[in-house]
Backbone as CSV, one residue per row, in Angstrom:
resi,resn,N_x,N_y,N_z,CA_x,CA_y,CA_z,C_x,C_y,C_z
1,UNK,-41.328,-203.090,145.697,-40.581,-201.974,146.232,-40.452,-200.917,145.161
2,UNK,-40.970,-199.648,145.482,-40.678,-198.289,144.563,-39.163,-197.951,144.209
3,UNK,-38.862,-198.393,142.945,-37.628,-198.679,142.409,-37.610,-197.188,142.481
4,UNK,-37.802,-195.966,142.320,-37.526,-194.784,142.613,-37.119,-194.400,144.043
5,UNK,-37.252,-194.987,145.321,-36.862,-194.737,146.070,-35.930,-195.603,146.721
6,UNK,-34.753,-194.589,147.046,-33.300,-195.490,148.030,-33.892,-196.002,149.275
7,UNK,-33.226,-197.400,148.876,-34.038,-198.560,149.754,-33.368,-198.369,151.382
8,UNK,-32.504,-197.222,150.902,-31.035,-197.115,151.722,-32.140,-196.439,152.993
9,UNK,-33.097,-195.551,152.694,-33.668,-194.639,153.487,-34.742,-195.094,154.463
10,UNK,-34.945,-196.484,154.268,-35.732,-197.265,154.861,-35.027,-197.347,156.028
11,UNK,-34.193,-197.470,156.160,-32.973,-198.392,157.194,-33.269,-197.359,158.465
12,UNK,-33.658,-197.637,159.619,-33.306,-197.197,160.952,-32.772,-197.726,161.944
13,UNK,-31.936,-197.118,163.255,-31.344,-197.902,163.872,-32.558,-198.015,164.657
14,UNK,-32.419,-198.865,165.940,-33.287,-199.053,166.604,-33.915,-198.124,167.738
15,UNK,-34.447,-197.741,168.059,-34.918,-196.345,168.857,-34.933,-196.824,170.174
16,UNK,-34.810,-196.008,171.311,-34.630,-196.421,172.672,-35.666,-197.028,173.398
17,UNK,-36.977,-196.416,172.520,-38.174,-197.455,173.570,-38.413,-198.506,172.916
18,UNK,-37.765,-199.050,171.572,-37.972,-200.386,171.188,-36.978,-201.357,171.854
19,UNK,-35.623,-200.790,172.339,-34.662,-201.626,172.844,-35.185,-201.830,174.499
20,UNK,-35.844,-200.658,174.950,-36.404,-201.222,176.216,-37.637,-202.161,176.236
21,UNK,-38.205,-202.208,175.177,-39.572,-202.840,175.222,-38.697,-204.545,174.516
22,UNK,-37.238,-204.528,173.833,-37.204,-205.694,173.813,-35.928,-205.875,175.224
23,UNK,-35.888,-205.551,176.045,-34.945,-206.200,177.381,-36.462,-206.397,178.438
24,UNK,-37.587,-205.402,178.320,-38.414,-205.644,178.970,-39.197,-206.653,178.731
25,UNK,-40.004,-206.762,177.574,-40.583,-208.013,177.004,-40.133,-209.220,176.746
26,UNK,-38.844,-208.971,175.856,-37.736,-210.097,175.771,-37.739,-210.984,177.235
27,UNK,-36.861,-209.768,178.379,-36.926,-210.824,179.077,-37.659,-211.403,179.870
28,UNK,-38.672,-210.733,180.254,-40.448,-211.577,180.900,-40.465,-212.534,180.154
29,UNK,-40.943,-212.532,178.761,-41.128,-213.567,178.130,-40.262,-214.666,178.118
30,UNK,-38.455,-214.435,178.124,-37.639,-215.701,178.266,-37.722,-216.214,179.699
31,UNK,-38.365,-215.714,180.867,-38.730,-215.999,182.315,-39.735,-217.074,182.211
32,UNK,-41.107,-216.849,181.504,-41.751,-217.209,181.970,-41.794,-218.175,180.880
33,UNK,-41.034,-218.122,179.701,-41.431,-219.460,178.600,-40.248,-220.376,179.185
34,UNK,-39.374,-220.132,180.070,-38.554,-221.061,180.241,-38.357,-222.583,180.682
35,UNK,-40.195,-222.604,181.383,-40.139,-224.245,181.732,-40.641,-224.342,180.204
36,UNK,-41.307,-223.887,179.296,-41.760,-224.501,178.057,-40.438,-225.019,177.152
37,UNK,-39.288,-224.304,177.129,-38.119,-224.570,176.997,-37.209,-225.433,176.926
38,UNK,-37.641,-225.859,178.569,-37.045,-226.806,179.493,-37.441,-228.307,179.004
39,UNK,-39.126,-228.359,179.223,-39.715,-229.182,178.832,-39.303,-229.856,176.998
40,UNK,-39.413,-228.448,176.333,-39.160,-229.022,175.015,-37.818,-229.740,174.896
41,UNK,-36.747,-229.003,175.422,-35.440,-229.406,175.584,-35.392,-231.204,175.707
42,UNK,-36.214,-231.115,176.511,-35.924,-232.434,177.336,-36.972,-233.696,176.445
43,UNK,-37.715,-232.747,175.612,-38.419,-234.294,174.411,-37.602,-234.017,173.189
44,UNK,-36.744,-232.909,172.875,-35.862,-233.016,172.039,-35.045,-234.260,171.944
45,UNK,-34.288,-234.464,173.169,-33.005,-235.074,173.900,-33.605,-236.363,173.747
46,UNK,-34.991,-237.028,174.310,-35.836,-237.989,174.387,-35.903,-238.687,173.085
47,UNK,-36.811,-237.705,172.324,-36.830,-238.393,170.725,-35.869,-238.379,169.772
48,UNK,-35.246,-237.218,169.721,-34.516,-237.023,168.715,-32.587,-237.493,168.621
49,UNK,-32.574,-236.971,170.389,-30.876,-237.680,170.714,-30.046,-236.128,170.506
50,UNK,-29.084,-236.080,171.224,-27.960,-235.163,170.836,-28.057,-234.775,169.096
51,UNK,-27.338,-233.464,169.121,-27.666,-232.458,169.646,-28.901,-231.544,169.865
52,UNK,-29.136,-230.864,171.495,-30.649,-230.400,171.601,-30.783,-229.312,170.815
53,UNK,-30.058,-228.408,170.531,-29.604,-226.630,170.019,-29.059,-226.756,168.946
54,UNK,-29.502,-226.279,167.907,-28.842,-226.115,166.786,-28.594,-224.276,166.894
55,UNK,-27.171,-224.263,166.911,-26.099,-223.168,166.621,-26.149,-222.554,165.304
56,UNK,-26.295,-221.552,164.837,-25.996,-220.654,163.376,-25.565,-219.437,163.283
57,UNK,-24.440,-219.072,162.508,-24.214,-217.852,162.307,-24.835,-217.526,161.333
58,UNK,-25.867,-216.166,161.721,-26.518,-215.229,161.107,-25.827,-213.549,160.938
59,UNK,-26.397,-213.163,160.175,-25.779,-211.536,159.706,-26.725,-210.637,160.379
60,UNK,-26.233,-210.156,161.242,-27.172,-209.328,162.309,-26.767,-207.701,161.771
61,UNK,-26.908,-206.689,162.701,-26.797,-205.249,162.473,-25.541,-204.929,161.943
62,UNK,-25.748,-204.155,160.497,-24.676,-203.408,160.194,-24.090,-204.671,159.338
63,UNK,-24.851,-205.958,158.693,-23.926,-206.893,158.444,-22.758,-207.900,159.132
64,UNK,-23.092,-207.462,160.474,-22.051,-208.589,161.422,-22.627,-209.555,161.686
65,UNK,-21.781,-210.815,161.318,-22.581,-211.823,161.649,-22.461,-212.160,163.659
66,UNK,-23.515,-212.947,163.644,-23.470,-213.568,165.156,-24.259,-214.958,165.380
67,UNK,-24.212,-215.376,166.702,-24.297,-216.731,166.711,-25.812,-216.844,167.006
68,UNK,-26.737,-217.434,166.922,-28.306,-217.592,167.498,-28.072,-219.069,167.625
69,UNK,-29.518,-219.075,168.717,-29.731,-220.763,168.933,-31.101,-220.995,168.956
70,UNK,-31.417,-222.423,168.131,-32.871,-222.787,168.505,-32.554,-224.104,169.351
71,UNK,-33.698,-225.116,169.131,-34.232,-226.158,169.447,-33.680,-226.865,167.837
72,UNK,-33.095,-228.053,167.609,-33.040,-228.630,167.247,-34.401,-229.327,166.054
73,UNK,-34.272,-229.237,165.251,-35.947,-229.607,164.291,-35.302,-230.542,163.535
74,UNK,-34.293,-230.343,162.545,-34.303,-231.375,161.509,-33.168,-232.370,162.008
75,UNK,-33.260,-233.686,161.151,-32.441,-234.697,161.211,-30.939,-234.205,161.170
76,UNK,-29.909,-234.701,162.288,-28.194,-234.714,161.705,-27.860,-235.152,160.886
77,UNK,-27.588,-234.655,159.610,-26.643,-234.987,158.650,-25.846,-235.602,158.986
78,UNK,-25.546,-236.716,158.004,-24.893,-238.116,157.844,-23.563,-238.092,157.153
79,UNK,-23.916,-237.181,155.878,-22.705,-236.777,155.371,-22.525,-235.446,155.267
80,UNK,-21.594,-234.786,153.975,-21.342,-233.878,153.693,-22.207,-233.147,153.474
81,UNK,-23.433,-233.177,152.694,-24.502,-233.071,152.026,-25.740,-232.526,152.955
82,UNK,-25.598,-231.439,153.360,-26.239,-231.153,154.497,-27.841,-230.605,153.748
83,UNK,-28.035,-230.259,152.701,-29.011,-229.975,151.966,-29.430,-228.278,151.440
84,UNK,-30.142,-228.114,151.124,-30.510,-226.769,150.779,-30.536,-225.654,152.011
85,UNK,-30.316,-224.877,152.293,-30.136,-223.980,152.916,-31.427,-222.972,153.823
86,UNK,-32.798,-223.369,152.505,-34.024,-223.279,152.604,-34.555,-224.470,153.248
87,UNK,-35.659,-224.128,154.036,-36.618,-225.625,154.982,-37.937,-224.862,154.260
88,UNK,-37.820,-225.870,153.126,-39.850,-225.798,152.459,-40.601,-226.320,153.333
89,UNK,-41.782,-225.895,152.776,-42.720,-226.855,153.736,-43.183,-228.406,152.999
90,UNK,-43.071,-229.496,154.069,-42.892,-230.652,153.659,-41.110,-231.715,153.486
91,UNK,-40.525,-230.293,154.456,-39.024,-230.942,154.081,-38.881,-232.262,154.516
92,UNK,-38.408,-233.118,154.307,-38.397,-234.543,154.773,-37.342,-234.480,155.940
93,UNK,-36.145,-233.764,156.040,-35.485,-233.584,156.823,-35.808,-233.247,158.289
94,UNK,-36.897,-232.514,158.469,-37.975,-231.891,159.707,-38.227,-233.473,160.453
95,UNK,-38.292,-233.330,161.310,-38.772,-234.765,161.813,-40.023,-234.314,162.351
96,UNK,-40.777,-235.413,162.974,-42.202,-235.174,163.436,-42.272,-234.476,164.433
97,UNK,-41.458,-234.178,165.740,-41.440,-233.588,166.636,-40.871,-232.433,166.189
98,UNK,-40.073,-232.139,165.348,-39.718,-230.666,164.759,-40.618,-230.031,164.067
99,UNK,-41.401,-230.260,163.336,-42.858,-230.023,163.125,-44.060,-229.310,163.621
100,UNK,-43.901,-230.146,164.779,-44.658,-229.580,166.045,-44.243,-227.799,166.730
101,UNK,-42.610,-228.546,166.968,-41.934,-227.066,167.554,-41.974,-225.943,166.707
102,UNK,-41.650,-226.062,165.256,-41.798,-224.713,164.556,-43.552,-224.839,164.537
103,UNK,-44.108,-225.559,164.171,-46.148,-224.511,164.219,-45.850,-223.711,165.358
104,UNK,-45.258,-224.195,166.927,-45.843,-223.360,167.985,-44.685,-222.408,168.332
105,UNK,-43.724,-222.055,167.345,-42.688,-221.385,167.056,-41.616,-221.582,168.326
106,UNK,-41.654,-223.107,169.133,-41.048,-222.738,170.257,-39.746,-222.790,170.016
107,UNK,-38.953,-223.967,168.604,-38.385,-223.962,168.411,-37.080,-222.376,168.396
108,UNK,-37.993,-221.324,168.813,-37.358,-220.498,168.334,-37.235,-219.249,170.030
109,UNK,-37.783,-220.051,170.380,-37.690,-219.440,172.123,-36.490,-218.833,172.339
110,UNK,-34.935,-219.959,172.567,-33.913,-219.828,172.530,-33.248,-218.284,171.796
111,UNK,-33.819,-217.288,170.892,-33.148,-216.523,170.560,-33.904,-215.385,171.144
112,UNK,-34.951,-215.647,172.130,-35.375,-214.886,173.266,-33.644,-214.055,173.701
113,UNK,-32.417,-214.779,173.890,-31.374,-214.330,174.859,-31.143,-213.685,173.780
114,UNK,-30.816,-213.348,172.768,-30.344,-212.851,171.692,-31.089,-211.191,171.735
115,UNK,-32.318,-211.408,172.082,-33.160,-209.958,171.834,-32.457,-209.179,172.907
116,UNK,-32.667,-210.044,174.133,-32.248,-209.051,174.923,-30.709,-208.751,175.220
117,UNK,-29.942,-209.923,174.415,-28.267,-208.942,174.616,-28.522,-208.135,173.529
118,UNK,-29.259,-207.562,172.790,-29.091,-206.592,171.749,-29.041,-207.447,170.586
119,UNK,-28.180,-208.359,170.107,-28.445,-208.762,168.694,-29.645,-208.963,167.638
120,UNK,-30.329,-209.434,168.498,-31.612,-209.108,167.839,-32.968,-208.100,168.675
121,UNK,-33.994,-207.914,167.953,-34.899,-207.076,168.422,-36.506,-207.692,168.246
122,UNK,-37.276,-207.529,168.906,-38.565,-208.790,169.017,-38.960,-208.583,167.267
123,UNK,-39.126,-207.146,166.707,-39.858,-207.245,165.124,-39.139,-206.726,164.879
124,UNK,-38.511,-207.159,163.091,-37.586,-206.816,162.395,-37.517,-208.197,161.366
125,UNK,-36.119,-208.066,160.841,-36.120,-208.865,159.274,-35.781,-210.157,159.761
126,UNK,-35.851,-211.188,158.873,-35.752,-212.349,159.298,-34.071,-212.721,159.518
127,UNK,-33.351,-212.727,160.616,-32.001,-212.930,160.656,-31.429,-214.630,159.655
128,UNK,-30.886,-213.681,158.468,-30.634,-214.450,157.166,-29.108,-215.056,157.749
129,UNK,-28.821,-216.588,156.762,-27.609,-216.972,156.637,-26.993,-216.447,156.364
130,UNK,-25.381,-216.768,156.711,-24.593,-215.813,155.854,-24.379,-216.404,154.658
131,UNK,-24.397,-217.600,153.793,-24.232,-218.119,152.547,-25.310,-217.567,151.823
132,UNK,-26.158,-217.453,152.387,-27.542,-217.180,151.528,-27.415,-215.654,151.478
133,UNK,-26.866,-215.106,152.050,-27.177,-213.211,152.453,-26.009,-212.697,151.911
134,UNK,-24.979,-213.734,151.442,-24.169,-213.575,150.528,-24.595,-213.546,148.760
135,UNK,-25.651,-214.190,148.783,-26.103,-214.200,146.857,-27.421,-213.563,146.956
136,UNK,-27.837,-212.428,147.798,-28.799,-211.433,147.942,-28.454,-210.275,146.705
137,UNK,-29.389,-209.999,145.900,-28.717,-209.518,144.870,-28.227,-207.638,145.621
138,UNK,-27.934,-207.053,145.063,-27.689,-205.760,145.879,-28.780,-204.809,146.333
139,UNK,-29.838,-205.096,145.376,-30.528,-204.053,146.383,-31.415,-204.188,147.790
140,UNK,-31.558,-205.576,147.435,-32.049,-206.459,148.567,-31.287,-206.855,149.876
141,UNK,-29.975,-206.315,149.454,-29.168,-206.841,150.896,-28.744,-205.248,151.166
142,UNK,-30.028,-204.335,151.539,-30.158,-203.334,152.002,-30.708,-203.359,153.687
143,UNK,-31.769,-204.460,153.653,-31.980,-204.721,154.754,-31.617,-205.570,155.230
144,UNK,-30.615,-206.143,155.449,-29.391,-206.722,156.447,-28.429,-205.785,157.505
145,UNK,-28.536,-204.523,157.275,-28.324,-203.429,157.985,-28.757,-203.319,158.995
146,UNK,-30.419,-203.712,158.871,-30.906,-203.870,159.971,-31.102,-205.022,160.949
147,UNK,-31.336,-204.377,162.156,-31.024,-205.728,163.639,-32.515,-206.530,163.286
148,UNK,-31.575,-207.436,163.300,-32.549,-208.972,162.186,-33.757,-209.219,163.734
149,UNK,-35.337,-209.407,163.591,-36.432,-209.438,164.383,-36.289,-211.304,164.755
150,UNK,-37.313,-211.519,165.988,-37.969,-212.560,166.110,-38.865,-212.839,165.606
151,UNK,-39.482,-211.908,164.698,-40.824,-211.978,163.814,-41.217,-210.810,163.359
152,UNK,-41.696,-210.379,162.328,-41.496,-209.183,161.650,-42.507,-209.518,160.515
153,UNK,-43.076,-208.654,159.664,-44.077,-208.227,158.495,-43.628,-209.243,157.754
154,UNK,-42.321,-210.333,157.040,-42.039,-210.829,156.144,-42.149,-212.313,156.650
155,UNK,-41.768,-212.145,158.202,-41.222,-213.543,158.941,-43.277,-214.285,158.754
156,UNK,-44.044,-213.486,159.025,-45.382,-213.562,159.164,-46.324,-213.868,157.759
157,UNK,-45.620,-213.153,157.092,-46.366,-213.795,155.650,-46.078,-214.275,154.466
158,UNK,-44.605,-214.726,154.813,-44.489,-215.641,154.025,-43.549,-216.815,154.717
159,UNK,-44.400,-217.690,154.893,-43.817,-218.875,155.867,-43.275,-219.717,155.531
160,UNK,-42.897,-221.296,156.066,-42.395,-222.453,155.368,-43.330,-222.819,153.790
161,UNK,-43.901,-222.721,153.945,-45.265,-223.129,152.793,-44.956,-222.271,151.753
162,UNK,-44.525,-221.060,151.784,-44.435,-220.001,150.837,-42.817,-220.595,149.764
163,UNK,-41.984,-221.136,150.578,-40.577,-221.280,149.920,-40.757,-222.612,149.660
164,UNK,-42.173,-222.786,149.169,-41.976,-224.282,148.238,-41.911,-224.005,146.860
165,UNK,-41.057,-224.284,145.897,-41.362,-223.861,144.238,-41.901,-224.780,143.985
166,UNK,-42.518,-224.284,142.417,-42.974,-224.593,141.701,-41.806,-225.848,140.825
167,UNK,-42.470,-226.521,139.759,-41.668,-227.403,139.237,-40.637,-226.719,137.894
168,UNK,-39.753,-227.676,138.858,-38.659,-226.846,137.514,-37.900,-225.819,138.165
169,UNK,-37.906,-225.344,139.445,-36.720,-224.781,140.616,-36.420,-225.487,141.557
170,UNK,-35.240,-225.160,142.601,-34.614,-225.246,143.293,-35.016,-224.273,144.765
171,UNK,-35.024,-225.507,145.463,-35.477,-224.354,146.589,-34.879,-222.349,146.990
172,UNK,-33.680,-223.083,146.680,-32.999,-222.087,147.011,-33.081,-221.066,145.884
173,UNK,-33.137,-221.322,144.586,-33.479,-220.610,143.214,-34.089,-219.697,143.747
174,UNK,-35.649,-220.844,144.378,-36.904,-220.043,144.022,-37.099,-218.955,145.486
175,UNK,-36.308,-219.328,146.621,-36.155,-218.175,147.764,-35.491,-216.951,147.559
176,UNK,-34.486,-217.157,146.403,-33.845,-216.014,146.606,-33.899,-214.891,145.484
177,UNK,-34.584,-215.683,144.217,-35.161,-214.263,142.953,-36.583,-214.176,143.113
178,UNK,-37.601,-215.449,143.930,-38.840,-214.834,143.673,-39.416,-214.250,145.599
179,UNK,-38.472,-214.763,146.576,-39.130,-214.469,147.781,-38.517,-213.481,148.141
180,UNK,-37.482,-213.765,148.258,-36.463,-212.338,149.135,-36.815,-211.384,148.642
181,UNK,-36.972,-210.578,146.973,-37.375,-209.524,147.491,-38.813,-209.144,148.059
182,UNK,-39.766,-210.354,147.655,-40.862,-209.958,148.388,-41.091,-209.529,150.129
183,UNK,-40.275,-210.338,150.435,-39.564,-210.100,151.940,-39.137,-209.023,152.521
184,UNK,-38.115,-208.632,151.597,-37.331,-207.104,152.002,-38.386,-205.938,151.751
185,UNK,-39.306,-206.205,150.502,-40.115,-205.133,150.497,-41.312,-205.112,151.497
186,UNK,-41.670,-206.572,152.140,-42.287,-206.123,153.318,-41.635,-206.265,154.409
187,UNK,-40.192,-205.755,154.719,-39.519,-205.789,155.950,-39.398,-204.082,155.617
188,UNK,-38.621,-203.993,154.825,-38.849,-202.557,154.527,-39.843,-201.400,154.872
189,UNK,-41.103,-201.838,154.304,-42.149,-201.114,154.488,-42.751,-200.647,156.158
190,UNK,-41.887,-201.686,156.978,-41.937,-201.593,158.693,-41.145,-200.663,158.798
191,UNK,-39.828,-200.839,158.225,-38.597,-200.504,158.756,-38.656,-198.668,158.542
192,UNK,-39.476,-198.182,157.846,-39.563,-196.698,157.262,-40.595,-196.163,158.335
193,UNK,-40.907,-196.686,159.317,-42.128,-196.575,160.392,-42.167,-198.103,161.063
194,UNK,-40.953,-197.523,161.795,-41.278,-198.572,163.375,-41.714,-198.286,164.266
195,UNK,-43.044,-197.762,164.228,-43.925,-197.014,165.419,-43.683,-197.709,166.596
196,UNK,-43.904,-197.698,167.320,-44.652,-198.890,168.866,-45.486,-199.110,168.622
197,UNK,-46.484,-198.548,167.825,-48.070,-198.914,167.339,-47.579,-200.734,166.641
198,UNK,-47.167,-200.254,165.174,-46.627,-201.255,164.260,-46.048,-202.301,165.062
199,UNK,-45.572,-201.793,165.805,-44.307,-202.938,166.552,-45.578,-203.830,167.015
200,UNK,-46.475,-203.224,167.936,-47.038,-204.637,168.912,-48.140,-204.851,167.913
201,UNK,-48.743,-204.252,167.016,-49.436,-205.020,166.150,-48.810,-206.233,165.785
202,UNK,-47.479,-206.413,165.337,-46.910,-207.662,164.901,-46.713,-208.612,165.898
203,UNK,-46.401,-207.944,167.376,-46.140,-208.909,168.022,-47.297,-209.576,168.450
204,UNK,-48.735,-208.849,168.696,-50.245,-209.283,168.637,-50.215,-210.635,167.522
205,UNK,-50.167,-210.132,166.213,-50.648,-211.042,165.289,-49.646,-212.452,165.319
206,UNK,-48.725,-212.157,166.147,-47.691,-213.705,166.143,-48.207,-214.173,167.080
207,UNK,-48.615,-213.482,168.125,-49.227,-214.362,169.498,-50.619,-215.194,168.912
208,UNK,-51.247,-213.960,167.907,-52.212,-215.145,167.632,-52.328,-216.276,167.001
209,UNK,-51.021,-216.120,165.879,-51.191,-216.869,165.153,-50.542,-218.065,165.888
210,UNK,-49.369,-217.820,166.503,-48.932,-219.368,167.396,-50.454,-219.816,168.219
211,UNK,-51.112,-219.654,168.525,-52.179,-220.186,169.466,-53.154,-220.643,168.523
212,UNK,-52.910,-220.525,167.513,-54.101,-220.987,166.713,-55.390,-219.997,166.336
213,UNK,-55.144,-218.763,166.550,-56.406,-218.019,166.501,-56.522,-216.946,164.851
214,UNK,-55.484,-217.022,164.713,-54.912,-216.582,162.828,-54.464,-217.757,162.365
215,UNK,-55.129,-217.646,161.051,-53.904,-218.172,159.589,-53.829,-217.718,158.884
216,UNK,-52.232,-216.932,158.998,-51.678,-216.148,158.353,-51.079,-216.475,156.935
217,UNK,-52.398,-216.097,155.502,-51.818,-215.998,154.299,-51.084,-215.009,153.764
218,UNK,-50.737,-215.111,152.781,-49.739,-214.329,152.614,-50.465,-212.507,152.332
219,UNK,-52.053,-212.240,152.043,-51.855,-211.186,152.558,-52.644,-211.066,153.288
220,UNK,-53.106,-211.249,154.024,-53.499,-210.980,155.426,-52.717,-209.444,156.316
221,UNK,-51.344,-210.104,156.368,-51.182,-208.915,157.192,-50.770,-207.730,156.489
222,UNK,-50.775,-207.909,155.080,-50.425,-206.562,154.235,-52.030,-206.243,154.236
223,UNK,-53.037,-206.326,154.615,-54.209,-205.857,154.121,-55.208,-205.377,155.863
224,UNK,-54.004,-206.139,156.490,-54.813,-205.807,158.137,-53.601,-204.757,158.985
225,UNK,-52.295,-204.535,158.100,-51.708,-203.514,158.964,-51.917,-202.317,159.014
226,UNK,-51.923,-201.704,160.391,-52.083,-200.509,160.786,-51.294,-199.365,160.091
227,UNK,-52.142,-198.329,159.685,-51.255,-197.340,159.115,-51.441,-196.003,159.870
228,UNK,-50.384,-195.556,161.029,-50.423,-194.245,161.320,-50.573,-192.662,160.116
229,UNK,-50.354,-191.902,160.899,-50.610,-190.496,160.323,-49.469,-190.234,159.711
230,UNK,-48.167,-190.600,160.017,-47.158,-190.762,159.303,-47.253,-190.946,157.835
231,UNK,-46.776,-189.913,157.001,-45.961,-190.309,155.440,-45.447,-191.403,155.040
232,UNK,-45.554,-192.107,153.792,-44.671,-192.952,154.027,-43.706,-192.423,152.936
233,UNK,-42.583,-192.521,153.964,-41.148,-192.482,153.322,-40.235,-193.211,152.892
234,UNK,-39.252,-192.279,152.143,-38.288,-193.588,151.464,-37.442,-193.724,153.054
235,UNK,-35.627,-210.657,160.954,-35.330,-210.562,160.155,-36.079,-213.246,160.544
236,UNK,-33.746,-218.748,158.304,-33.702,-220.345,158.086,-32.421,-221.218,158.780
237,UNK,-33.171,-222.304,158.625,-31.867,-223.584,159.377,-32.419,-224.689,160.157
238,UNK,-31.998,-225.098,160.982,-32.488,-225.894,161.202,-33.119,-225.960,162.697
């Protein structure tokens, strides 16, 4: 990120044909993925046992937090000790059927309702914890302002696999001085030009990549995104 420019200026609210394209898309898509839903719901419940939904408060627009829901992925904690805050890739906690659900991102269907009451928006930043979005150092918790995405420029290239450290950190260490800002600076770089162009490019490259037709390294989509005529000027758990 161009330490000369206020990260502040990146920040837009959401524009009216992106909020219709997420009540329109949003909700087709929560229509018609809903027996996939249903179905998953119901091998959740099968293999895994109560509870199907895992509940989280996230820091949505303007810094307010709110509630999202997935599908259930990792094991219930036994004790206090609920673990790192980060899901690397290889977490032992993931069970085998949670595994499955995040590759085909269905785990994450459920915050389909979220786009379309407004809290969230289909592309945008990865909707962060609030413990974690609390030790964001300051210039980085610039984009928390913005209405946190279902998938977005950062959510796309740098995945579970990316927030594994190296030896000698802590998951959480290594997410939050060496990833986040890589994150914000490519959530950012959307957020200064949220075309409709940009927008369904991302939502293109997630469709492909859930189906298997991309694998998305980490630059891939910094080297395949679309750049309009436009200047350029100064959104985890379980």
């Amino acid at each position: 990120m161009d330490s000369s420019v206020d990260p502040a200026a990146f920040v837009v609210t959401i524009s009216r044909s992106r909020r219709a394209l997420d009540i329109v898309l949003g909700g087709l898509a929560l229509v018609l993925a809903s027996w996939i839903l249903l179905l998953a719901a119901v091998a959740v419940l099968l293999v895994q046992g109560r509870p199907v939904f895992y509940r989280a408060t996230r820091v949505g627009e303007d810094g307010r937090p709110f509630h999202l829901f997935k599908l259930r992925t990792m094991r219930t904690p036994t004790g206090s000790d609920r673990g790192p805050g980060v899901t690397a890739s290889g977490d032992p906690r993931v069970t085998g059927l949670g595994r499955v659900l995040r590759r085909l991102s269905i785990d994450e269907l459920p915050q389909l309702w979220s786009v379309v009451r407004g809290q969230m928006t289909l592309v945008g930043p990865r909707p962060e914890s609030v413990e974690l979005a609390e030790r964001y150092d300051a210039r980085s918790r610039t984009v928390l302002r913005a209405r946190p995405g279902l998938t977005g420029p950062a959510q796309l290239r740098y995945r579970d696999r990316s927030a594994t450290p190296p030896a000698g950190w802590t998951v959480e260490d290594w997410y939050l001085r060496e990833l986040v800002p890589l994150r914000v600076a490519a959530d950012l770089d959307y957020l200064r030009r949220p075309t409709m162009r940009r927008t369904f490019y991302y939502l293109a490259m997630t469709a492909l990549f859930v189906v298997g037709l991309v694998d998305l390294g980490e630059g891939e989509v910094r080297n395949q995104q679309p750049q309009g005529p436009e200047p350029a000027t100064g959104h985890t758990g379980r």
